[in-house]
C-alpha positions, 0 to 999 in steps of 0.5 A, spaced: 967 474 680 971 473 673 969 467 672 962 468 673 962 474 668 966 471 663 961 466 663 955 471 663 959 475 658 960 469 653 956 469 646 955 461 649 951 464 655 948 469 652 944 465 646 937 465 644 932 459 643 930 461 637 933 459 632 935 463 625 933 460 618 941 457 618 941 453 624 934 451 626 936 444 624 942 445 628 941 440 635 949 438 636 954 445 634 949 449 640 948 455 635 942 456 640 939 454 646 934 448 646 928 449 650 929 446 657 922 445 661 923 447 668 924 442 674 918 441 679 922 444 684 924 450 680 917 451 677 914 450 685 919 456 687 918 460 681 910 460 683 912 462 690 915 467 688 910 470 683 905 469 687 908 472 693 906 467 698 911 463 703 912 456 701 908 452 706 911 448 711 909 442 714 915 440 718 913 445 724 912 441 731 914 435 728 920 431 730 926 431 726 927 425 724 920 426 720 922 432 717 927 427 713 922 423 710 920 426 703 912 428 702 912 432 709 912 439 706 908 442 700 914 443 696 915 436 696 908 433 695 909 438 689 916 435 686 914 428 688 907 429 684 911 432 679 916 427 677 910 423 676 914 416 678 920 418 675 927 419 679 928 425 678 927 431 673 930 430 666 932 437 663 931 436 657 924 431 656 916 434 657 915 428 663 909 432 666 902 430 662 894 431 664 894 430 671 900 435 672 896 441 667 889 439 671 893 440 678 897 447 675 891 449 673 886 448 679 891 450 685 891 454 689 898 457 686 892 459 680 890 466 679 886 467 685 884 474 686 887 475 693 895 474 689 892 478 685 892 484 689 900 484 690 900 486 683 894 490 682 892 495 689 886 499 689 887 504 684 892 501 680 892 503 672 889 496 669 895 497 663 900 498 670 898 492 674 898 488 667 906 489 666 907 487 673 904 481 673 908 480 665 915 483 668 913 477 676 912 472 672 915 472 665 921 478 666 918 481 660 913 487 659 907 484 655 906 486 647 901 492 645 897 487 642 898 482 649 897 489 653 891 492 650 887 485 649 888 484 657 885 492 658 880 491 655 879 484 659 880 488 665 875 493 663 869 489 662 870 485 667 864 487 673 870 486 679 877 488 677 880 484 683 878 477 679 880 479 672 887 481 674 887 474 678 885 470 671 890 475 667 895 472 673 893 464 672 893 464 664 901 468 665 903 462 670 899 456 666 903 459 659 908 455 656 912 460 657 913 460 664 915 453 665 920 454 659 927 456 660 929 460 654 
């Protein structure tokens, strides 16, 4: 427990990915943390938990040895696709391309309105089912600008359900999702 505080407590640890105008060009003296795009299997598990759905598991009823055997679950179908040939994830280097962005966006992970309605229950504010939806996915509360944009969305939008499903799939298909700050 020390060691893990002491870490979590260095100014190492807790460095910012913007950079200041005196270390923006900095890339070996760690004055602030590089952007690292998140492995296929970290962005699958942070879409699961987001969404609020079970990750699925084909395995059931099969036998054992066939659950060793990668691509017998959603989660690896999803890792294997997202690798997009590559041996494993690199940290450090985009690999992801247009089929990757194309599936993201088409999935069933999107924005429906039906995991939508964890966020946004009948009755809810549209400016408190925002917030939710930002602090889920982001763990930030969205901006004013961010937030009275989206309520006027919402507003206007002749079925709330399917609008707080698009504020939902455009959170989880940002930049800022599948990047580690």
């Amino acid at each position: 427990k020390h060691l893990i505080k002491s870490i979590c407590l260095s100014d190492a640890y807790q460095r910012s990915s913007k950079p200041t105008a005196g270390n923006a060009d900095d890339t070996r003296l760690f004055s602030h943390m590089t952007l690292k795009v998140m492995s296929p299997e970290m962005l699958y598990d942070s879409l699961t938990q987001v969404v609020v759905a079970p990750a699925v598991d084909a395995r059931k009823g099969k036998k054992p040895e066939d659950a060793k055997k990668p691509g017998n679950n959603a989660r690896d179908a999803f890792v294997t696709f997202f690798l997009a040939g590559a041996e494993e994830a690199s940290s450090t280097t985009f690999e992801a391309g247009i089929p990757q962005a194309l599936r993201l966006m088409n999935s069933r992970f999107g924005g429906s309105a039906a995991a939508a309605r964890a966020y946004a229950p009948t009755g809810t504010r549209p400016a408190d089912a925002i917030e939710k939806i930002y602090l889920a996915a982001l763990s930030r509360r969205p901006t004013a600008d961010e937030l009275d944009r989206l309520t006027k969305y919402v507003g206007k939008s002749s079925n709330a359900s399917d609008a707080y499903g698009d504020v939902l799939w455009a959170v989880l298909n940002s930049s800022e999702f599948s990047m580690i700050r």
